[in-house]
N, C-alpha and C positions, 0 to 999 in steps of 0.2 A: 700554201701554208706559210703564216709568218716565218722567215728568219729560217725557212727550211736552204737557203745557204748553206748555212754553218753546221748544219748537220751532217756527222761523220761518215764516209762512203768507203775508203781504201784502207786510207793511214790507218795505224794500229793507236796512234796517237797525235792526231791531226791538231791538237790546240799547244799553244807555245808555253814556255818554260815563262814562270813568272819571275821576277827579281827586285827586290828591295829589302831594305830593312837588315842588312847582312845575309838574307834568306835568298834563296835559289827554289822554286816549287816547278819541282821535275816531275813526266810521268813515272809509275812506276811500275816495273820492267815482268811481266807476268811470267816470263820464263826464266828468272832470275831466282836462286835459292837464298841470296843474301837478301833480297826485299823479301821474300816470303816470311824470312827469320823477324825478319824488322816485323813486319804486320803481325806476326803471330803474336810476336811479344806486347807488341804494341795494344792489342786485341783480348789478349787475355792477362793485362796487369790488373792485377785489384781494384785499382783507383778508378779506372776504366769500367771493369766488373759491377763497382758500386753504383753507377751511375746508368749504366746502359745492358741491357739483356740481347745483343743482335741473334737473329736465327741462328748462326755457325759460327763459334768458336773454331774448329777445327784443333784437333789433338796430338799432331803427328805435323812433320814437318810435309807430308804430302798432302795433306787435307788442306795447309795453309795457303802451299802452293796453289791449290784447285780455287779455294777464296779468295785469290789475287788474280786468278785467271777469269772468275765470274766478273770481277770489279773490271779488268780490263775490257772484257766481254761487255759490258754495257755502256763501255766509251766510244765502243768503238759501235754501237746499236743507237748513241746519241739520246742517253736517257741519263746521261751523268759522266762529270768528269772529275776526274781523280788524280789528285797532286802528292807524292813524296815530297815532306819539308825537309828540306839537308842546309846547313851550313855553306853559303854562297864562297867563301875560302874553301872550308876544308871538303867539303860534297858528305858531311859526317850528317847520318838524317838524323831526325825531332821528330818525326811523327807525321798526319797526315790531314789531308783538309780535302773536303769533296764537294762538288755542285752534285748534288740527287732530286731523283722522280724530276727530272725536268718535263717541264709540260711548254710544247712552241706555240702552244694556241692562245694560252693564258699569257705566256711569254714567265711564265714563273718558276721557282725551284725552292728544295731546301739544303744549306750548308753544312757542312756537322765535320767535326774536327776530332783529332787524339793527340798528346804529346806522350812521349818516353817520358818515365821517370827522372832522368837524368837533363833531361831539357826543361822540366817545369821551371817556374819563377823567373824566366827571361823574357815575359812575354810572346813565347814563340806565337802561341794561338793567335794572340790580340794581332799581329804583325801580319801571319798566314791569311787571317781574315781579311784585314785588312784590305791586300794584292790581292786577292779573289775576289773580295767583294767588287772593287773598283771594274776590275777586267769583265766582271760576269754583268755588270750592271752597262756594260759601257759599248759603244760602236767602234771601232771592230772589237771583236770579244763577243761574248756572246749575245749580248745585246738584248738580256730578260730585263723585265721590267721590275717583277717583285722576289723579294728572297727572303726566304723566312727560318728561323732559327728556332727550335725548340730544345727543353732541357730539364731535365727532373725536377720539380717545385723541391730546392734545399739547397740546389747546387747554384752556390753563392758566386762561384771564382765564375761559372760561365754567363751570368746575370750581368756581372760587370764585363764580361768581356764582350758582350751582344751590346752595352750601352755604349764603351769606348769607339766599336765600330759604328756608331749610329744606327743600330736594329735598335728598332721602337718598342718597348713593352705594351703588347698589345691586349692582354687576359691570358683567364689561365684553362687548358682544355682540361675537361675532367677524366680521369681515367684513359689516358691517352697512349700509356704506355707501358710496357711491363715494370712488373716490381723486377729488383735486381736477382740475376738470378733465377726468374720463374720464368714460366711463361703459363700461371693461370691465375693471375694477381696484377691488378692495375693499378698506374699510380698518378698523380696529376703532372699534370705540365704547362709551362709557363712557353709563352709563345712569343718572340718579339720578331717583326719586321722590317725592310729595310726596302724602299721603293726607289728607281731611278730618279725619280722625282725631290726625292729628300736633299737638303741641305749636307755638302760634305761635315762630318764630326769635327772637331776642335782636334788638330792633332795631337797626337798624344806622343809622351815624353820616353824615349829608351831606357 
């Protein structure tokens, strides 16, 4: 199987800590009640809410724990890797960015990111993406070939931030996703792309 290397066999979190940008992109820690808090919040902000319906919120601070224990569970199953974005000084997190559904045969995946409230308008996202994008597309790293981004047709701030990283606007899937909120109501989504192959983006300014 391609790239079946890299695929996780012991470690609970065999891929390295990413760094740039001011940023630090650490695993995060499934047994830990202070990241559980972080995900929770992070999970069920509004802003978040508006935009994305995931299967489990989780309502208790044990239920969140258990959604950060599944996320770890599937890093360590090699179908996704999962980064805590913290402040490379202070280790204070922003939120979170993930490689998901990795497929080794297509060599493919999709990204998908949150920031706290308190972290918006710094570019945390544009920056998190950024370092994954580069690491997940690149030899050593994970060495996929395509990564692909989707996002509610309205959500303008993530449109621009899938261009800044150089994900291609590729169409839009119809009913691809839950309305906010439901899950028996679908909505469209706007799809862009990013292939090893592409041209690095112009970088962009702090």
């Amino acid at each position: 199987m391609p790239h079946a290397d890299i695929r996780p066999t012991s470690h609970p979190h065999p891929h390295p800590d990413l760094h740039g940008h001011g940023l630090r992109l650490r695993p995060w820690d499934p047994d830990s009640e202070a990241d559980a808090a972080i995900w929770f919040r992070g999970r069920s902000d509004p802003e978040f809410r508006r935009w994305n319906t995931p299967l489990s919120i989780g309502s208790d601070p044990d239920s969140a724990l258990e959604s950060l224990r599944d996320t770890a569970r599937s890093t360590r199953e090699g179908t996704s890797v999962s980064y805590c974005v913290t402040d490379a000084s202070t280790g204070t997190p922003f939120g979170h960015i993930g490689v998901n559904v990795i497929d080794w045969v297509m060599r493919s995946a999709r990204v998908g990111y949150w920031v706290l409230p308190e972290a918006r308008g710094r570019r945390v996202a544009t920056h998190a993406l950024s370092l994954v994008t580069r690491w997940a597309l690149a030899e050593p790293g994970l060495g996929l070939y395509r990564l692909e981004l989707g996002h509610a047709v309205g959500h303008e701030s993530s449109c621009r931030i899938a261009e800044r990283c150089g994900f291609r606007y590729e169409g839009t899937l119809r009913g691809a996703m839950w309305e906010a909120g439901r899950q028996d109501a679908y909505r469209d989504v706007h799809l862009h792309a990013r292939l090893a192959s592409d041209p690095d983006p112009a970088p962009h300014q702090d």
